[in-house]
N, CA, C and O atoms as a GROMACS GRO file, in nm:
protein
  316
    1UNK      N    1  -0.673  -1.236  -0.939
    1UNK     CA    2  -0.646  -1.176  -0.810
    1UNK      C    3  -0.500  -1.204  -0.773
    1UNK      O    4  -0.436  -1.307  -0.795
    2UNK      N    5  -0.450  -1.068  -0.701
    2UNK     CA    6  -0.314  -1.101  -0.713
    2UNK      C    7  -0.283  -1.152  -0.526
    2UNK      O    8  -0.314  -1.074  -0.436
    3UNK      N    9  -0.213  -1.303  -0.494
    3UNK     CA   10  -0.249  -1.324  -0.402
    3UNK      C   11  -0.122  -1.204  -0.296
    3UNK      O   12  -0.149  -1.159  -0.185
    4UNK      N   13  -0.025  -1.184  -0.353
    4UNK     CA   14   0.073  -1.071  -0.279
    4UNK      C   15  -0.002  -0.995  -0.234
    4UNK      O   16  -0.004  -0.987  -0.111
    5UNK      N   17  -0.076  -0.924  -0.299
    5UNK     CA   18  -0.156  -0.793  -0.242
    5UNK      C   19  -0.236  -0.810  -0.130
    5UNK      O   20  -0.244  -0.735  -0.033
    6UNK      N   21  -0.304  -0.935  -0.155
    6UNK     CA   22  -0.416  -0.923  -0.001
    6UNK      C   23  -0.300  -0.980   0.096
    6UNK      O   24  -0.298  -0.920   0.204
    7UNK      N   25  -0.197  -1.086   0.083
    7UNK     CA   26  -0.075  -1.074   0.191
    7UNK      C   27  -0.055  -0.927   0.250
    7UNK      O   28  -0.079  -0.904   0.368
    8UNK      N   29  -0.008  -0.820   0.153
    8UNK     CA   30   0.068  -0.763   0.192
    8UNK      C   31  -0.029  -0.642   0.299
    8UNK      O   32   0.008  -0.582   0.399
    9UNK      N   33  -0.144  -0.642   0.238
    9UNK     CA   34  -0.279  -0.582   0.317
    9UNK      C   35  -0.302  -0.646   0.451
    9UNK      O   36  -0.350  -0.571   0.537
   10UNK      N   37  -0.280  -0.743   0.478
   10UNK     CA   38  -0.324  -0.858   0.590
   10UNK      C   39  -0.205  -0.832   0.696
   10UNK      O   40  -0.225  -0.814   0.816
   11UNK      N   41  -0.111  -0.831   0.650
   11UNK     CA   42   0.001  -0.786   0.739
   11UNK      C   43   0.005  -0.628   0.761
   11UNK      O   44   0.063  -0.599   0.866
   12UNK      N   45  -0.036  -0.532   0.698
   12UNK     CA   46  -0.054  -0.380   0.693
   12UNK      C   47  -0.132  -0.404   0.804
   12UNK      O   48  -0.079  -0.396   0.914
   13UNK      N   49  -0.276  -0.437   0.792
   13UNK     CA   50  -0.378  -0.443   0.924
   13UNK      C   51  -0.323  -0.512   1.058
   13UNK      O   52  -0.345  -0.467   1.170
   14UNK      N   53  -0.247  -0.626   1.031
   14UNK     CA   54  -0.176  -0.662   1.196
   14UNK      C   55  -0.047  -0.555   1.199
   14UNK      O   56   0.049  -0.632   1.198
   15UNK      N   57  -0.012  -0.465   1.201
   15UNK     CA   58   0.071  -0.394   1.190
   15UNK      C   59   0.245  -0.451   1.182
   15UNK      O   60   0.349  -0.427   1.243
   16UNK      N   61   0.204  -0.533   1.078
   16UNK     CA   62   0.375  -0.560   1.062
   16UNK      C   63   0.426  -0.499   0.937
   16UNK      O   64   0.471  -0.546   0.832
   17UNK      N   65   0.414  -0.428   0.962
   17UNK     CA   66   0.518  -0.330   0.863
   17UNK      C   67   0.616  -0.385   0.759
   17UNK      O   68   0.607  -0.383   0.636
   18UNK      N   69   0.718  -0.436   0.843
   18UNK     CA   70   0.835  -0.511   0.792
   18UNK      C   71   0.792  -0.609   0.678
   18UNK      O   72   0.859  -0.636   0.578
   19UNK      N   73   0.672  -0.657   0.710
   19UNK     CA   74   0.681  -0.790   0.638
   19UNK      C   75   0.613  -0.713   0.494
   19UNK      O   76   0.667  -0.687   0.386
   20UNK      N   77   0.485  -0.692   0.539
   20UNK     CA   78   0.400  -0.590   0.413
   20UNK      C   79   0.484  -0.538   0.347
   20UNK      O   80   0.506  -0.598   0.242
   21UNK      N   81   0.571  -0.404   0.371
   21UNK     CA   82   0.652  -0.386   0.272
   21UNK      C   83   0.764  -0.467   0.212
   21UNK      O   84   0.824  -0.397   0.130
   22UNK      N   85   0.817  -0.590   0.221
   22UNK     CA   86   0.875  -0.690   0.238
   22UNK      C   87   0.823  -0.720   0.075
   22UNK      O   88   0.903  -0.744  -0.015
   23UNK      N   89   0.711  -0.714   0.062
   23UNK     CA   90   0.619  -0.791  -0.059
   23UNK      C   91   0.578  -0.668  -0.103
   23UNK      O   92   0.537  -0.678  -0.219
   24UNK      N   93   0.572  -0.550  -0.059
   24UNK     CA   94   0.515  -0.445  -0.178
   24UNK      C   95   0.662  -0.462  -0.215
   24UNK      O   96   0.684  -0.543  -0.304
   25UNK      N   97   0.761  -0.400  -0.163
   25UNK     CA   98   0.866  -0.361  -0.214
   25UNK      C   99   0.969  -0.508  -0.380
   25UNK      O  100   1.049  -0.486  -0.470
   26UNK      N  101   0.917  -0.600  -0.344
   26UNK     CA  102   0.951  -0.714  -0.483
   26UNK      C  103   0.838  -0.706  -0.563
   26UNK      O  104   0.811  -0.805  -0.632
   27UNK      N  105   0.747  -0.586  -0.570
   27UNK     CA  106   0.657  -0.597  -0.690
   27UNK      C  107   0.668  -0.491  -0.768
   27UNK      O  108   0.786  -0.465  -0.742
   28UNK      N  109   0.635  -0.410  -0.844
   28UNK     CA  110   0.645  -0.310  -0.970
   28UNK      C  111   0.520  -0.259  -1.021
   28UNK      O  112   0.511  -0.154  -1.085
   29UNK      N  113   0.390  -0.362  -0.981
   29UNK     CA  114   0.267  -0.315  -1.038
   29UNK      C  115   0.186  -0.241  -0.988
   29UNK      O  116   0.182  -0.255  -0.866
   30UNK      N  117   0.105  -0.153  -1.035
   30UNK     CA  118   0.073  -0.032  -0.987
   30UNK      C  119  -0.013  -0.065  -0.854
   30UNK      O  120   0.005   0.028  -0.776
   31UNK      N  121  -0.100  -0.164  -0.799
   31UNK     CA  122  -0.119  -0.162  -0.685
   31UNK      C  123  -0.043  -0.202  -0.580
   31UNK      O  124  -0.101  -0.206  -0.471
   32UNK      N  125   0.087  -0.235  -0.585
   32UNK     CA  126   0.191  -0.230  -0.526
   32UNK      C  127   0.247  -0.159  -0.515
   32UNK      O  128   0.267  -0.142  -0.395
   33UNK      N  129   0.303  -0.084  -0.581
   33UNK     CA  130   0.371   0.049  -0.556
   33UNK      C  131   0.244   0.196  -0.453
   33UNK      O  132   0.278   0.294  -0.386
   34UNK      N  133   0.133   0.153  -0.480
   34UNK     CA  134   0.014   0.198  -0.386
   34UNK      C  135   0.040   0.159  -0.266
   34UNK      O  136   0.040   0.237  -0.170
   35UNK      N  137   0.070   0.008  -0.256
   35UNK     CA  138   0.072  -0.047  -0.107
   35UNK      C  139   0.144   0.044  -0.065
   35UNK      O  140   0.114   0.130   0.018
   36UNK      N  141   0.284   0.020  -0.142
   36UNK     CA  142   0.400   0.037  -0.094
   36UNK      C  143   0.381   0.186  -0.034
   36UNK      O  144   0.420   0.199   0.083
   37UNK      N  145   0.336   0.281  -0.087
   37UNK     CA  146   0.305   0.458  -0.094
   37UNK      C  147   0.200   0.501   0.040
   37UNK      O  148   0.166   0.611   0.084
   38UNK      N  149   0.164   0.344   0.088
   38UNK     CA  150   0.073   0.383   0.175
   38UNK      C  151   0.134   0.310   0.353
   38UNK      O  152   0.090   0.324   0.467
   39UNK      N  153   0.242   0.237   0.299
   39UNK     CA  154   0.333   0.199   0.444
   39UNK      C  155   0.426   0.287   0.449
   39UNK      O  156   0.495   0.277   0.550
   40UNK      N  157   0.463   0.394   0.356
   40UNK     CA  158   0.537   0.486   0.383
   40UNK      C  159   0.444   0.576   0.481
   40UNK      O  160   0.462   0.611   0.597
   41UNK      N  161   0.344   0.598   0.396
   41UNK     CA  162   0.237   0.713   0.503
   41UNK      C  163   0.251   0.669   0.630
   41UNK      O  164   0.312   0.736   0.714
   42UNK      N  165   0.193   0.549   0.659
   42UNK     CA  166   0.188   0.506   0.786
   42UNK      C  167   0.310   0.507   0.868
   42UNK      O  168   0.302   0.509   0.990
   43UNK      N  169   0.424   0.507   0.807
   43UNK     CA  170   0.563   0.522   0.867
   43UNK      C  171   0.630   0.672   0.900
   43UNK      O  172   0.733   0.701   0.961
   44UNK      N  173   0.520   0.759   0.828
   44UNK     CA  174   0.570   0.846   0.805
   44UNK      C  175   0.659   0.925   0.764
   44UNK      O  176   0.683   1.034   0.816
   45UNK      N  177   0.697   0.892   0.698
   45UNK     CA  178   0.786   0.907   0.516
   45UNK      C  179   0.729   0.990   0.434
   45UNK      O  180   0.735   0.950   0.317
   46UNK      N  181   0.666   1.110   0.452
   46UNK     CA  182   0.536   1.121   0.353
   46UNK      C  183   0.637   1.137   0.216
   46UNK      O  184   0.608   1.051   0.134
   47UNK      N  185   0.724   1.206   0.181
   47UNK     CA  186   0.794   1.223   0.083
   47UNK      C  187   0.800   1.105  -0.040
   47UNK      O  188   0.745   1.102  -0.150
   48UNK      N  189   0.898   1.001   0.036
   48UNK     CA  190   0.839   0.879  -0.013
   48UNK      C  191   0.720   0.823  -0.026
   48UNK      O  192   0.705   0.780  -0.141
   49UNK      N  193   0.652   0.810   0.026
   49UNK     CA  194   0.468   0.798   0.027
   49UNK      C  195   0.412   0.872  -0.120
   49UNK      O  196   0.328   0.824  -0.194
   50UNK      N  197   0.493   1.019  -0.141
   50UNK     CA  198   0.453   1.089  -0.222
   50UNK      C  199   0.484   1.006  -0.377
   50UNK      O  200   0.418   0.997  -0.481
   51UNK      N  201   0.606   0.958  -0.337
   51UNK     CA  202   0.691   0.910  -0.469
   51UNK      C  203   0.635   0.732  -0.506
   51UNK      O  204   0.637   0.694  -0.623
   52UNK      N  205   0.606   0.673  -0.438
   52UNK     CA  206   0.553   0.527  -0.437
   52UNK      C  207   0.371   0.581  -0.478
   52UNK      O  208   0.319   0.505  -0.560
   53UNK      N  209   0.293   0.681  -0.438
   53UNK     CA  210   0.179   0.674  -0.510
   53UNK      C  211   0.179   0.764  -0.651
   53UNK      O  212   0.091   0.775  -0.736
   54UNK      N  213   0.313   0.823  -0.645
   54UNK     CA  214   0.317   0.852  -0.807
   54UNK      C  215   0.404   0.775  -0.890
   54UNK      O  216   0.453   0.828  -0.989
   55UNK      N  217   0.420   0.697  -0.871
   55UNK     CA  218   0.450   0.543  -0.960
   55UNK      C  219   0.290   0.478  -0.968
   55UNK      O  220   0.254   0.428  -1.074
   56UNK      N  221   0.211   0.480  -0.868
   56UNK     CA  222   0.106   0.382  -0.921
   56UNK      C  223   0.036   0.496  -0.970
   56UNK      O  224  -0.083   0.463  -0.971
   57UNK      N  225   0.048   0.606  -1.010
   57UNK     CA  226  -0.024   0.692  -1.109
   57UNK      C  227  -0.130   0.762  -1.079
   57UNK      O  228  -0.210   0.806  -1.161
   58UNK      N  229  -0.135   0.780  -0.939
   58UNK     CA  230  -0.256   0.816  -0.828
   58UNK      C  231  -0.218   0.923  -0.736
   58UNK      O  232  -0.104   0.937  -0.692
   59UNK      N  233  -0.334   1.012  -0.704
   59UNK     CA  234  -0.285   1.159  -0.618
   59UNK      C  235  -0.266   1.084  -0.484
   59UNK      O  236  -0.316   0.978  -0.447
   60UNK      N  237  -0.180   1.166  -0.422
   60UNK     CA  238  -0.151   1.124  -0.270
   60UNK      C  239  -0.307   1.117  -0.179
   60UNK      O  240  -0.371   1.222  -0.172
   61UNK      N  241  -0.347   1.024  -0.130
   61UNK     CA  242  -0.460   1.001  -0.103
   61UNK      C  243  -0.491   1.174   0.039
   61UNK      O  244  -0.403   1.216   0.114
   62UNK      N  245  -0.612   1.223   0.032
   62UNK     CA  246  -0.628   1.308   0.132
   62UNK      C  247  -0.704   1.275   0.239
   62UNK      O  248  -0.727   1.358   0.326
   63UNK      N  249  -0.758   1.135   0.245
   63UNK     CA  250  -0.868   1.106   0.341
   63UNK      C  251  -0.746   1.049   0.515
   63UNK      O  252  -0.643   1.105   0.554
   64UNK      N  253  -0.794   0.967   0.556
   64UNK     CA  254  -0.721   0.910   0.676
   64UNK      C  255  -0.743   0.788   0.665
   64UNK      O  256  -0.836   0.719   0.622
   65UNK      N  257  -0.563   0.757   0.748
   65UNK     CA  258  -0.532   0.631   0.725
   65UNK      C  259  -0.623   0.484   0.698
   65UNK      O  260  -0.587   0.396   0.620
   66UNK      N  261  -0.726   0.481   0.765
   66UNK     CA  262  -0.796   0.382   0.772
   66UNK      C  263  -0.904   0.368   0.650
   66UNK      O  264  -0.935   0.267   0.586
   67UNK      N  265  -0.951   0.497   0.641
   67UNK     CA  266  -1.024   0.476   0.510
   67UNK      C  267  -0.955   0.440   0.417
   67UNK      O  268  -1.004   0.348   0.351
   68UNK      N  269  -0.783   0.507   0.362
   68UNK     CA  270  -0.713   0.421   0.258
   68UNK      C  271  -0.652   0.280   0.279
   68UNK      O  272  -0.619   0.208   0.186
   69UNK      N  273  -0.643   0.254   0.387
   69UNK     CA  274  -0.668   0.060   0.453
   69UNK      C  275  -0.725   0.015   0.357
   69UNK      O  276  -0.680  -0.058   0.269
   70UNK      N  277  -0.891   0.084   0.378
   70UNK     CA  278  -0.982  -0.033   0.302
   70UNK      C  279  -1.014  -0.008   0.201
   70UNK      O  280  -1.101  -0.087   0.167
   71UNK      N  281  -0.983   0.093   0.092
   71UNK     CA  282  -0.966   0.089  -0.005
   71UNK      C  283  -0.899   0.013  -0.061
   71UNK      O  284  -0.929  -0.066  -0.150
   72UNK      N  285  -0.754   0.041   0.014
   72UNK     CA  286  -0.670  -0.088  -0.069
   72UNK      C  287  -0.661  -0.200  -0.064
   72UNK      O  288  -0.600  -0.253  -0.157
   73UNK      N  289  -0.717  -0.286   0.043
   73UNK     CA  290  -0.806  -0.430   0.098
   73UNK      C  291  -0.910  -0.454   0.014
   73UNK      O  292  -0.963  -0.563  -0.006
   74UNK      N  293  -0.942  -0.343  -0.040
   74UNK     CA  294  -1.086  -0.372  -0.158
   74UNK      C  295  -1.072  -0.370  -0.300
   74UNK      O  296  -1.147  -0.405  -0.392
   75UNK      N  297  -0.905  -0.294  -0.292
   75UNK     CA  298  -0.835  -0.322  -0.442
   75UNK      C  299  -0.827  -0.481  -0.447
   75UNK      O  300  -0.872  -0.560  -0.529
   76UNK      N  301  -0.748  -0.502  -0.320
   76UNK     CA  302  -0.641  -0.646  -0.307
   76UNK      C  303  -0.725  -0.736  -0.334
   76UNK      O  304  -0.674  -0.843  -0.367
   77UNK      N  305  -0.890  -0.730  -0.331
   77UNK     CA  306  -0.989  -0.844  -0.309
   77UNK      C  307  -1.024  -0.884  -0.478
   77UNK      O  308  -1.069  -0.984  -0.534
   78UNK      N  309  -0.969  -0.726  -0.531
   78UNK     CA  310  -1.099  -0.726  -0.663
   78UNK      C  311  -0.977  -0.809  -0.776
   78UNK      O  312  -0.991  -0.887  -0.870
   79UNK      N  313  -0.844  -0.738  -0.701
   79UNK     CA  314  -0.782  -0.821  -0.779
   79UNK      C  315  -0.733  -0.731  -0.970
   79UNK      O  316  -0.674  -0.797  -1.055
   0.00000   0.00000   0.00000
């Protein structure tokens, strides 16, 4: 389990932005670059959003924000 990821999830849910991407942005591995693709969304960046979830090799998610929250809180857990 990678402990960055559930950080960077934990701070996504208190809405600190800054910090979450703080820690997606010093990682490279594909559920990081997810994080990262999904604080753009929330920032609304979608462009970038577009480009950070095609590094982790994944379609731009179509559901809403919160359902991809806990997806990726359930990546961060599994590790």
């Amino acid at each position: 389990m990678a402990e960055h990821h559930e950080h960077a999830m934990a701070f996504a849910r208190e809405d600190r932005w800054d910090d979450a991407h703080r820690i997606a942005q010093e990682h490279d591995d594909s559920l990081s670059c997810r994080i990262h693709g999904y604080l753009h969304r929330v920032e609304g960046d979608l462009s970038n959003a577009r480009y950070w979830y095609g590094r982790a090799g994944v379609t731009f998610p179509e559901d809403g924000m919160e359902e991809e929250l806990g997806r990726l809180e359930g990546l961060a857990r599994e590790g």
